[in-house]
TIMI-2910 file (N, C-alpha, C, CB; in pm, 1 decimal, decimal comma, always signed):
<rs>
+----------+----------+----------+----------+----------+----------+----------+----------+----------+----------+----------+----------+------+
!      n_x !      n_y !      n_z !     ca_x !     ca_y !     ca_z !      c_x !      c_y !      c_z !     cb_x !     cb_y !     cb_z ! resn !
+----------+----------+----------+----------+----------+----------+----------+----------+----------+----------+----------+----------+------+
!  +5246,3 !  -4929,8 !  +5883,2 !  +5350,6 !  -4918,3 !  +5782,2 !  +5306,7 !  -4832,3 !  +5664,2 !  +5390,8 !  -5055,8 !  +5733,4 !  Unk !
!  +5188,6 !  -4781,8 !  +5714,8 !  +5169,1 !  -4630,3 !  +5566,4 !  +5090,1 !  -4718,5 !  +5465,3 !  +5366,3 !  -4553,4 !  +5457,1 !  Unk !
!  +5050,0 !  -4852,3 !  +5452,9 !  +5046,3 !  -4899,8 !  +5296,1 !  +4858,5 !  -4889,7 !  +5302,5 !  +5138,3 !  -5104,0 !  +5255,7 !  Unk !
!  +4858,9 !  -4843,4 !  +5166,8 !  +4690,2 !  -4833,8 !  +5178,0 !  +4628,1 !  -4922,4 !  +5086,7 !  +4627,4 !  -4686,7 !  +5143,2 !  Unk !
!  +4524,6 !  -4998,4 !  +5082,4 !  +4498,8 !  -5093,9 !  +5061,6 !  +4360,8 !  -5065,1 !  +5003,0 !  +4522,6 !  -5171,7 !  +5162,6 !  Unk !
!  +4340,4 !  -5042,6 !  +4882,5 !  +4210,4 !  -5042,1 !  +4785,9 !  +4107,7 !  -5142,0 !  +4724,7 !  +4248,6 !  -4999,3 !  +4688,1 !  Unk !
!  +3973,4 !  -5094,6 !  +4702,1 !  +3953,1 !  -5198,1 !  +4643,2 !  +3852,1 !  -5142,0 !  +4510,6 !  +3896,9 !  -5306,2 !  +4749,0 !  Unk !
!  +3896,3 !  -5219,6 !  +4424,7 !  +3780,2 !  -5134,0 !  +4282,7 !  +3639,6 !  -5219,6 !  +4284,9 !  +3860,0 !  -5157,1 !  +4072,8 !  Unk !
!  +3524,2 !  -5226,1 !  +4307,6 !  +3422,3 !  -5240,8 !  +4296,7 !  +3309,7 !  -5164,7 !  +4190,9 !  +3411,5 !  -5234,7 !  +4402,5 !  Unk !
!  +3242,9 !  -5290,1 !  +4168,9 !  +3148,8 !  -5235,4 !  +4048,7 !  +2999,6 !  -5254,6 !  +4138,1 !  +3161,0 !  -5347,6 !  +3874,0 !  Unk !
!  +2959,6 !  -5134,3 !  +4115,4 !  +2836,6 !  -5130,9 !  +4187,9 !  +2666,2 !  -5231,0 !  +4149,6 !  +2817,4 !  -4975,4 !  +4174,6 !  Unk !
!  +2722,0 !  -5294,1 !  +4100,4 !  +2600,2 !  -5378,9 !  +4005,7 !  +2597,0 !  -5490,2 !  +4179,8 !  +2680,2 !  -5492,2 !  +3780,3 !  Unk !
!  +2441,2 !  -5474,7 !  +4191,8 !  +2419,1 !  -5577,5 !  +4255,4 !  +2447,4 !  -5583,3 !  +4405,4 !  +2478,8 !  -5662,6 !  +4192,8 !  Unk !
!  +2515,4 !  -5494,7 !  +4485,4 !  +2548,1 !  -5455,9 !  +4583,6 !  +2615,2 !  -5337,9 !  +4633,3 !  +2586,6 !  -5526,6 !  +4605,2 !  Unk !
!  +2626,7 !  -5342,5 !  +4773,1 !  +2666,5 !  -5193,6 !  +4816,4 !  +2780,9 !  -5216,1 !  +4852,6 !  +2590,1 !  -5117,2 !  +4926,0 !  Unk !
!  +2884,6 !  -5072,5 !  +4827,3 !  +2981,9 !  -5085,0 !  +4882,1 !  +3020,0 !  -5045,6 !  +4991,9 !  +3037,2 !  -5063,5 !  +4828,8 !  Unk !
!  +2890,0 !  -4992,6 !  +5053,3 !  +2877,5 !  -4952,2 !  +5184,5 !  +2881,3 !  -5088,9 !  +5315,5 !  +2732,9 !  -4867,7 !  +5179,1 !  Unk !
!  +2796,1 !  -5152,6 !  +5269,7 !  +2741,8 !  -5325,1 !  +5313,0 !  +2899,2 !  -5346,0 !  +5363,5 !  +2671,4 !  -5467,5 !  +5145,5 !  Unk !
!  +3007,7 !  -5368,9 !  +5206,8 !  +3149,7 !  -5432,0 !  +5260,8 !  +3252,9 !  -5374,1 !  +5303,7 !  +3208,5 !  -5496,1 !  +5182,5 !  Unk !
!  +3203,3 !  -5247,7 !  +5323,5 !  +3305,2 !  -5139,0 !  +5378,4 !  +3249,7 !  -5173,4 !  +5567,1 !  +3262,7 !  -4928,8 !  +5292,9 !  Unk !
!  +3156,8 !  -5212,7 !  +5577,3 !  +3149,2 !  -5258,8 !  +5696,1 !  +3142,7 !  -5353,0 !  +5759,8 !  +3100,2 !  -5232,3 !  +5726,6 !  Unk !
!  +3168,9 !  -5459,9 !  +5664,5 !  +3187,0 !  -5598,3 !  +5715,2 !  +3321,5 !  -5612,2 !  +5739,9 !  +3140,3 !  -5706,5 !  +5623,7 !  Unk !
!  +3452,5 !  -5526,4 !  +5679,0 !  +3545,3 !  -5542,0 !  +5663,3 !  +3618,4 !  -5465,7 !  +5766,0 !  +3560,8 !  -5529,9 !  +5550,8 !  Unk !
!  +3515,9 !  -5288,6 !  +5839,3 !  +3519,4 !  -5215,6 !  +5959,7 !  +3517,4 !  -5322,6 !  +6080,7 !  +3396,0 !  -5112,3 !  +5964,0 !  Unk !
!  +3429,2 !  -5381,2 !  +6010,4 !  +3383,3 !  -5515,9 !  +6133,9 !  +3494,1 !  -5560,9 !  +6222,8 !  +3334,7 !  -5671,6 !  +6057,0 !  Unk !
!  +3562,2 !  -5670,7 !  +6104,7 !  +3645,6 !  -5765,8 !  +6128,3 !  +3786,1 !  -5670,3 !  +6140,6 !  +3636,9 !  -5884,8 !  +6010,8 !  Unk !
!  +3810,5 !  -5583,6 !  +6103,2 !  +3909,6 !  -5524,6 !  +6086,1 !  +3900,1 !  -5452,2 !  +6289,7 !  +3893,9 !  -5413,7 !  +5921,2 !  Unk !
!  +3860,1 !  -5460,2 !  +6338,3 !  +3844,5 !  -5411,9 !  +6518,0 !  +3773,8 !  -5478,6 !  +6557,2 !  +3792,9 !  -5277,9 !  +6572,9 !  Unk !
!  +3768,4 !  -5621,2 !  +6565,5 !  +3669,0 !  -5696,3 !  +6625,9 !  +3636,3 !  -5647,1 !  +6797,1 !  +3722,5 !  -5853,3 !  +6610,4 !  Unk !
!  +3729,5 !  -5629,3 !  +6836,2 !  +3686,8 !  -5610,6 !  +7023,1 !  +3590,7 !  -5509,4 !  +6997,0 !  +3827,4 !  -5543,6 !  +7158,0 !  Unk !
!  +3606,2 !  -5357,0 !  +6919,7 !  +3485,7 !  -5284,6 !  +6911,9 !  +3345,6 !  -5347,1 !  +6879,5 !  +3509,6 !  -5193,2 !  +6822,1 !  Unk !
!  +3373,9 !  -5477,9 !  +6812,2 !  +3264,4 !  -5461,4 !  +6744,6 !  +3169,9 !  -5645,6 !  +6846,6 !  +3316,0 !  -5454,9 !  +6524,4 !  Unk !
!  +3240,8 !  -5600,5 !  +6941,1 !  +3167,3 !  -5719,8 !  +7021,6 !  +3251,8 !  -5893,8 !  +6997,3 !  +2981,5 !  -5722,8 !  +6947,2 !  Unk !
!  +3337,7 !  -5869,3 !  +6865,4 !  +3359,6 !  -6024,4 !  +6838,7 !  +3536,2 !  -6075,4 !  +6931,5 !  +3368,4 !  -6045,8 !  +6620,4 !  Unk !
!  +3510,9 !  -6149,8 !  +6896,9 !  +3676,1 !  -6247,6 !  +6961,8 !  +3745,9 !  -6219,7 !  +6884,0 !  +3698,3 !  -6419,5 !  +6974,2 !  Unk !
!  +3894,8 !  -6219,8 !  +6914,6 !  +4030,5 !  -6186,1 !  +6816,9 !  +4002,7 !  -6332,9 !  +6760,9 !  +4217,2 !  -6147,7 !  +6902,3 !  Unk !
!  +4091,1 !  -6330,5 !  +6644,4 !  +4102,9 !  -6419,8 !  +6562,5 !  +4197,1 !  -6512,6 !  +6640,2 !  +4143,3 !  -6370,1 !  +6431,3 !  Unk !
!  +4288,9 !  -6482,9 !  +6674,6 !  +4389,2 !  -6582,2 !  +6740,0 !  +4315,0 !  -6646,3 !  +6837,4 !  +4518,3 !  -6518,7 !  +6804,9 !  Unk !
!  +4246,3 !  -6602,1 !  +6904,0 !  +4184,8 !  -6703,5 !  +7008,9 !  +4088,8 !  -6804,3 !  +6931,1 !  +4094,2 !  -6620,1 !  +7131,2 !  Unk !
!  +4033,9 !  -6720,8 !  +6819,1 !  +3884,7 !  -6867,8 !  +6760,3 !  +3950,4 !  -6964,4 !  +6675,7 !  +3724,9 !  -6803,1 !  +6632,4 !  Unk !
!  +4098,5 !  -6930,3 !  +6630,7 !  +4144,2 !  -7024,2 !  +6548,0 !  +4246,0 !  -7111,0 !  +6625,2 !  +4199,2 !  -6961,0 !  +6426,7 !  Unk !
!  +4215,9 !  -7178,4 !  +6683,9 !  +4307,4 !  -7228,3 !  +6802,8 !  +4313,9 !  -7384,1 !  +6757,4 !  +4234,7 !  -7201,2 !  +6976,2 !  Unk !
!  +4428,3 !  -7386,6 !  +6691,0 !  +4438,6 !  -7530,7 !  +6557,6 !  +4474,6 !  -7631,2 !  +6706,0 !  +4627,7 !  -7521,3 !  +6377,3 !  Unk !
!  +4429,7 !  -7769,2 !  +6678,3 !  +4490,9 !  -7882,6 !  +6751,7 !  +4591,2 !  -7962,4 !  +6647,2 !  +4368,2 !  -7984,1 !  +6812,1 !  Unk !
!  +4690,0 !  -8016,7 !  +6710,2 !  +4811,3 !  -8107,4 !  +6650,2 !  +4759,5 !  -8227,3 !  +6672,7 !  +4962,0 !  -8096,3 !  +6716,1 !  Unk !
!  +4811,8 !  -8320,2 !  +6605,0 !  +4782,3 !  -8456,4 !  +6631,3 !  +4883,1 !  -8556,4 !  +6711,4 !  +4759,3 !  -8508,8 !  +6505,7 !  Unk !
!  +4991,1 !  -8462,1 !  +6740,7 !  +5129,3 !  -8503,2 !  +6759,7 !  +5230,1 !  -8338,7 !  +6817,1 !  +5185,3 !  -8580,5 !  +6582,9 !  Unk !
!  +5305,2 !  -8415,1 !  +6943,5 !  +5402,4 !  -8365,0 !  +7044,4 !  +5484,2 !  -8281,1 !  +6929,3 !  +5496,3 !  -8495,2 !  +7140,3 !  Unk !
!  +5489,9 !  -8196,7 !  +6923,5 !  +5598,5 !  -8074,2 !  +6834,3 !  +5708,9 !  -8097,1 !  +6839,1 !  +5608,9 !  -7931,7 !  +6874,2 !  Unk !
!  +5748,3 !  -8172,7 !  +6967,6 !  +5878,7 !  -8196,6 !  +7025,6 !  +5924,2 !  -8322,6 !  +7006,4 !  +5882,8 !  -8172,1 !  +7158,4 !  Unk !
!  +5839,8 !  -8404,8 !  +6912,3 !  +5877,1 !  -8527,5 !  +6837,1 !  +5946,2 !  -8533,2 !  +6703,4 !  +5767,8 !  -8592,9 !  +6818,5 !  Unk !
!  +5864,5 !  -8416,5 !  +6637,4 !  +5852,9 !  -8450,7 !  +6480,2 !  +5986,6 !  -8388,1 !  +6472,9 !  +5715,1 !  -8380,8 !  +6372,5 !  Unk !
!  +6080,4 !  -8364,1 !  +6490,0 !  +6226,2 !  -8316,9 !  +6462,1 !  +6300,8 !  -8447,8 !  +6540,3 !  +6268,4 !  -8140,8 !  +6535,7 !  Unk !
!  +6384,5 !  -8560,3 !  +6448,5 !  +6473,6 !  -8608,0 !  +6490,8 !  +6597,6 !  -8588,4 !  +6448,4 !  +6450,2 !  -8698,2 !  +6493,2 !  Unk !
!  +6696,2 !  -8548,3 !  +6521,1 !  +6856,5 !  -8522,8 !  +6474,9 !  +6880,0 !  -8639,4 !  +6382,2 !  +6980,1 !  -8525,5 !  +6611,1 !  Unk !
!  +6894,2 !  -8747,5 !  +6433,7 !  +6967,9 !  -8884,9 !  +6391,4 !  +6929,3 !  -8896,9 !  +6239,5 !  +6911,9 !  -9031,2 !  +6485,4 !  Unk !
!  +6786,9 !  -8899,5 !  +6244,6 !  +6693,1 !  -8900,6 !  +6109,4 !  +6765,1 !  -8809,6 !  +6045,5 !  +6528,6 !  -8858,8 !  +6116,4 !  Unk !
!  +6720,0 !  -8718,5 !  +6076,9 !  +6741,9 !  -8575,9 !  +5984,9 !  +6912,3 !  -8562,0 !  +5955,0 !  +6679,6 !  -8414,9 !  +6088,7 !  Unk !
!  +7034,2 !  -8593,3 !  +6013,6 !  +7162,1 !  -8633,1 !  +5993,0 !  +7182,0 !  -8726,8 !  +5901,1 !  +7214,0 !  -8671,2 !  +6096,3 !  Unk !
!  +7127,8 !  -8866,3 !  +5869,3 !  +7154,5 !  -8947,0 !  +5828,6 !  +7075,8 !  -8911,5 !  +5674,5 !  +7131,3 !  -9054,6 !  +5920,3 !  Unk !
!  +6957,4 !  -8840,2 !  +5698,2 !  +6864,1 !  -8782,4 !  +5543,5 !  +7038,1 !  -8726,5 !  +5454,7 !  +6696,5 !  -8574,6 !  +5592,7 !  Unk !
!  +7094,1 !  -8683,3 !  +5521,3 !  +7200,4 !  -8582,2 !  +5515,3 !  +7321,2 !  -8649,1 !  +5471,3 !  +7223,6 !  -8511,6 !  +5648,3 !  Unk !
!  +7334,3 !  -8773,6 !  +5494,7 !  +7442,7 !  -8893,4 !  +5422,6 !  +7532,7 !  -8831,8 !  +5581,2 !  +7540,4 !  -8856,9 !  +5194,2 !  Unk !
!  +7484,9 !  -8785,2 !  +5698,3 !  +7570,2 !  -8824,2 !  +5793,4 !  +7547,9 !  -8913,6 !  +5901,7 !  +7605,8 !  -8731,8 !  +5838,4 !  Unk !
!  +7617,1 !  -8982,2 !  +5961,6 !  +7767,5 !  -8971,8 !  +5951,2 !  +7843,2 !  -9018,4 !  +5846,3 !  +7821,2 !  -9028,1 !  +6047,5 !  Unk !
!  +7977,7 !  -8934,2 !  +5799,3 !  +8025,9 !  -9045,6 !  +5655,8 !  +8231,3 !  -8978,6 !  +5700,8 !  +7915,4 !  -8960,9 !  +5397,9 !  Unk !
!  +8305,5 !  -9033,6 !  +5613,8 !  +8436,1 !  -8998,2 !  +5651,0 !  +8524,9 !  -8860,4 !  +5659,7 !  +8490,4 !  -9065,3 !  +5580,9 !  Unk !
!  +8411,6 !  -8777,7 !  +5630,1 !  +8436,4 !  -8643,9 !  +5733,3 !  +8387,1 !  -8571,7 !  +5836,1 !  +8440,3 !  -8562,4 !  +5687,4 !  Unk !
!  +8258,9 !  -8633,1 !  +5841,5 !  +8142,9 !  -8572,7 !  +5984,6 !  +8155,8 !  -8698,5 !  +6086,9 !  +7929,1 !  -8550,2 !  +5930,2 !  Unk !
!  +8099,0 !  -8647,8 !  +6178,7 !  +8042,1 !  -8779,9 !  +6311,4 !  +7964,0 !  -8705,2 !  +6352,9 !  +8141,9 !  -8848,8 !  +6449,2 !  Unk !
!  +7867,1 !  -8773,7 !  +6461,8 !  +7782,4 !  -8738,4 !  +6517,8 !  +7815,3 !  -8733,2 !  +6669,9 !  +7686,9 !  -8806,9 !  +6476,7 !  Unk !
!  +7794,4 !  -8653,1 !  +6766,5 !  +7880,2 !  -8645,2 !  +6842,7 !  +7726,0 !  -8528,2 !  +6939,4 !  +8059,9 !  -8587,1 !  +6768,1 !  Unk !
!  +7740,3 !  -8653,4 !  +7088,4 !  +7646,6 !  -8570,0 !  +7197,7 !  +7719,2 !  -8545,4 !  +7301,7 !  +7519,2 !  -8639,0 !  +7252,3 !  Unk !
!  +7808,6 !  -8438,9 !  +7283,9 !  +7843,3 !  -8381,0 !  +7399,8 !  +7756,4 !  -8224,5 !  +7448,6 !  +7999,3 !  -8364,1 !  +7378,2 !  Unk !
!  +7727,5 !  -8207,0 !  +7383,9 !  +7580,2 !  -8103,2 !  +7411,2 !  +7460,7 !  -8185,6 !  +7451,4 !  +7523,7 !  -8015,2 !  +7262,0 !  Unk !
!  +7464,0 !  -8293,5 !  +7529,0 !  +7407,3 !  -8356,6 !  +7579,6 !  +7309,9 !  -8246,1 !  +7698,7 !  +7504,0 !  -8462,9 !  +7616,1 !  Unk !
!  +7233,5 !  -8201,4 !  +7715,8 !  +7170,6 !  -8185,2 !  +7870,3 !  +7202,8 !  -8012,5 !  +7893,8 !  +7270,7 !  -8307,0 !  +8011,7 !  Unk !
!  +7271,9 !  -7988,4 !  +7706,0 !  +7293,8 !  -7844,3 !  +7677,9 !  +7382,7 !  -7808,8 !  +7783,5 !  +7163,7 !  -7753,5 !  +7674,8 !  Unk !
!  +7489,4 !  -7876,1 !  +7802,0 !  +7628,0 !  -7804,9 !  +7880,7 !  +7710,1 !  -7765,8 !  +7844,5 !  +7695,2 !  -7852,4 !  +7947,6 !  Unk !
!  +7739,2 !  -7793,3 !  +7715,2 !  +7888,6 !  -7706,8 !  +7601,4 !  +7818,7 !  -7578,9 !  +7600,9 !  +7926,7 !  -7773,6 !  +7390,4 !  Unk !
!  +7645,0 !  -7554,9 !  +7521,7 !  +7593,5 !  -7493,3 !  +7509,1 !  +7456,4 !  -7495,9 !  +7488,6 !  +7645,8 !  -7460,8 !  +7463,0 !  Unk !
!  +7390,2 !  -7400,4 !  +7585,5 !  +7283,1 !  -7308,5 !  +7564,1 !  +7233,5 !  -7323,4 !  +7415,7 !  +7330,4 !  -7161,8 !  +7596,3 !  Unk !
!  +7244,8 !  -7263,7 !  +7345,2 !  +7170,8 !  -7239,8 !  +7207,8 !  +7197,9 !  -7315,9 !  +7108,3 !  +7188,9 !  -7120,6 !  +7154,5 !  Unk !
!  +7287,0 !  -7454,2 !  +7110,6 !  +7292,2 !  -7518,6 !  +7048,7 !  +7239,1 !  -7631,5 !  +7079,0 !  +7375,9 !  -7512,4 !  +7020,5 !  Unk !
!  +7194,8 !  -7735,1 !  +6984,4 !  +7087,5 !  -7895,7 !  +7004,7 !  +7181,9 !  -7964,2 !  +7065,9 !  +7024,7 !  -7999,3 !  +6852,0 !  Unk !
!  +7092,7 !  -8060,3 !  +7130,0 !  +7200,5 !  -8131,1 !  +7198,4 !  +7287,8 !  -8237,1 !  +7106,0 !  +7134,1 !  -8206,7 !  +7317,7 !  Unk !
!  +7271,6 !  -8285,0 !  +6977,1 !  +7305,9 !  -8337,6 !  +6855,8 !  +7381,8 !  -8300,3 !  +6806,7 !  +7243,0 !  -8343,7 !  +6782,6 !  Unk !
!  +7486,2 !  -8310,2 !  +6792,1 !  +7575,5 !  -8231,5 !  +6674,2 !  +7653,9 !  -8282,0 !  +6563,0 !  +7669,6 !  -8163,3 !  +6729,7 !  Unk !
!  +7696,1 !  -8274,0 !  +6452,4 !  +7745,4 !  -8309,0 !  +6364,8 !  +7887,3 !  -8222,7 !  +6335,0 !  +7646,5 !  -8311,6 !  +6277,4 !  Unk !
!  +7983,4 !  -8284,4 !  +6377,0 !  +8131,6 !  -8230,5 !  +6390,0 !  +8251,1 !  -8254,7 !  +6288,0 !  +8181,4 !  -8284,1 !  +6511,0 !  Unk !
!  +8301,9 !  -8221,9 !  +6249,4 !  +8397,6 !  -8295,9 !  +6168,9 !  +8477,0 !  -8395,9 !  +6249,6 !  +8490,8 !  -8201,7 !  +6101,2 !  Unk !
!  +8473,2 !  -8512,7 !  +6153,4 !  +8528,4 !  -8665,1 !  +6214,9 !  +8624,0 !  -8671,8 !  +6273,1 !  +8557,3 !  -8763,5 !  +6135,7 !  Unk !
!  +8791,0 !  -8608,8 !  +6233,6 !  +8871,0 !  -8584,3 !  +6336,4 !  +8860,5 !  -8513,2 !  +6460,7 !  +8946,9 !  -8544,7 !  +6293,0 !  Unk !
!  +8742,3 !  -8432,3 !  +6508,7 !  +8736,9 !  -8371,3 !  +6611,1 !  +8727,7 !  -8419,6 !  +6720,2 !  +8671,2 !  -8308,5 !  +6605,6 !  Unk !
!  +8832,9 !  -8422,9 !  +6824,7 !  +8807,7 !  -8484,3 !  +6983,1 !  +8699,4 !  -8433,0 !  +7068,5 !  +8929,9 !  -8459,4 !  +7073,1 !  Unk !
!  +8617,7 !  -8492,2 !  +7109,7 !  +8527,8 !  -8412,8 !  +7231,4 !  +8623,4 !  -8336,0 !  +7292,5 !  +8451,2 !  -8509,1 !  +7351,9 !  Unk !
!  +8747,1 !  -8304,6 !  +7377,5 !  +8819,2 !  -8269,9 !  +7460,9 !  +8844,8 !  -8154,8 !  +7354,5 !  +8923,7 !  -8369,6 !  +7522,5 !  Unk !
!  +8895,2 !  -8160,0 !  +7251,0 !  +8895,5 !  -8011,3 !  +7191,3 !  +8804,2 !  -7947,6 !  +7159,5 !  +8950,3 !  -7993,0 !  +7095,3 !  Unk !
!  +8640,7 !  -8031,9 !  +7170,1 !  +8539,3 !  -7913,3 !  +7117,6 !  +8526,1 !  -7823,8 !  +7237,9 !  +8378,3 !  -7969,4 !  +7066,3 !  Unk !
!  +8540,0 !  -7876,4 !  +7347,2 !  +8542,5 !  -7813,6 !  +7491,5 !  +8624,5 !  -7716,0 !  +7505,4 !  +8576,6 !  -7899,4 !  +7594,5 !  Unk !
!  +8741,1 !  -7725,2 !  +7466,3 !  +8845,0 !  -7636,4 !  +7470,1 !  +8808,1 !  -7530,2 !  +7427,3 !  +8948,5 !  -7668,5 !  +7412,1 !  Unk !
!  +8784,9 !  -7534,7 !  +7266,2 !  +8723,8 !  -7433,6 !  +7182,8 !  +8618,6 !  -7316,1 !  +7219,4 !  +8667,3 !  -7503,9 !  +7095,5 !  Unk !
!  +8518,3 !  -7450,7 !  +7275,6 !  +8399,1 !  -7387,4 !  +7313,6 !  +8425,8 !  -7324,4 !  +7480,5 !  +8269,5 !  -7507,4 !  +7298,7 !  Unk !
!  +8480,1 !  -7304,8 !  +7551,0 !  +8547,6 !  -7289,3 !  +7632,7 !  +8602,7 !  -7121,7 !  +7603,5 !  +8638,7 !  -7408,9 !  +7634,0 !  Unk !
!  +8648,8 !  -7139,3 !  +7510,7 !  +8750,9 !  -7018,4 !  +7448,4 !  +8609,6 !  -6888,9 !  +7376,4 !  +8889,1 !  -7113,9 !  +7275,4 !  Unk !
!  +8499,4 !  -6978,9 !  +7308,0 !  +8378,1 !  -6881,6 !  +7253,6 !  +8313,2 !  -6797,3 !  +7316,6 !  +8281,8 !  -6937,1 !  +7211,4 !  Unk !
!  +8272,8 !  -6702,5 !  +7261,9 !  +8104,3 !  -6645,9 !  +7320,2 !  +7995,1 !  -6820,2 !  +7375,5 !  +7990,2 !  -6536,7 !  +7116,1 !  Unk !
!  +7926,0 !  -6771,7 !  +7471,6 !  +7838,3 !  -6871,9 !  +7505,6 !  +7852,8 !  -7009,7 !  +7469,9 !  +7732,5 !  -6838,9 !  +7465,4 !  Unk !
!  +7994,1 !  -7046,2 !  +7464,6 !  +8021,7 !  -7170,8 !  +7424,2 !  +7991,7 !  -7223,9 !  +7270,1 !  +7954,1 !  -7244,8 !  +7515,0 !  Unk !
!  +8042,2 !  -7162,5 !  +7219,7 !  +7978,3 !  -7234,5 !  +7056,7 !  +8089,9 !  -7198,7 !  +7005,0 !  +7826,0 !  -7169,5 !  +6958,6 !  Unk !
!  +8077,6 !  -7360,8 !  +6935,0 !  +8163,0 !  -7398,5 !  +6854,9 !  +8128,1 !  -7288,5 !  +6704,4 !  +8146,0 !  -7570,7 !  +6843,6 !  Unk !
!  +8279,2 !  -7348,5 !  +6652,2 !  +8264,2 !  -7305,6 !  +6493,3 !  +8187,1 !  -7402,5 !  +6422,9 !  +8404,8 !  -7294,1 !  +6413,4 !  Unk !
+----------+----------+----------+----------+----------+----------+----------+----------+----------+----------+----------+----------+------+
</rs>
């Protein structure tokens, strides 16, 4: 992206030769014999990724359901749609039978 990246150093006490090559170093590691970074920093979780997001939770954080939303799983097993959670939060008068319709009528099934 063109951007050049300086550094002002005061020569007291070291070379700026020394960190111009520690920085050659790391800056091409495969040349320089070492491992990419992405492979040595290879973090462990303590916990399934696919836990820590709950709809219900995270809806209700939300004051839903209340007398204009519901909560509503007809994206159950992702059959309305593909790219939407299987959770949804709909407005309260909405029939399952018309989100179908709708979604039926969309691009890739998605609702408004």
């Amino acid at each position: 992206d063109m951007r050049n990246l300086r550094f002002a150093l005061k020569q007291e006490g070291h070379s700026r030769r020394d960190i111009f090559e520690l920085i050659f170093k790391y800056a091409f590691p495969l040349s320089h014999g070492l491992p990419l970074f992405a492979y040595v920093t290879q973090e462990k979780y303590g916990e399934n990724g696919w836990d820590i997001y709950k709809p219900i939770e995270e809806f209700r954080r939300q004051g839903l359901p209340n007398n204009k939303w519901r909560i509503t799983f007809i994206n159950k097993n992702y059959e309305l749609c593909d790219t939407y959670p299987t959770v949804l939060a709909v407005p309260f008068n909405s029939k399952e039978e018309d989100l179908r319709r709708v979604a039926a009528f969309r691009s890739r099934g998605r609702i408004p």
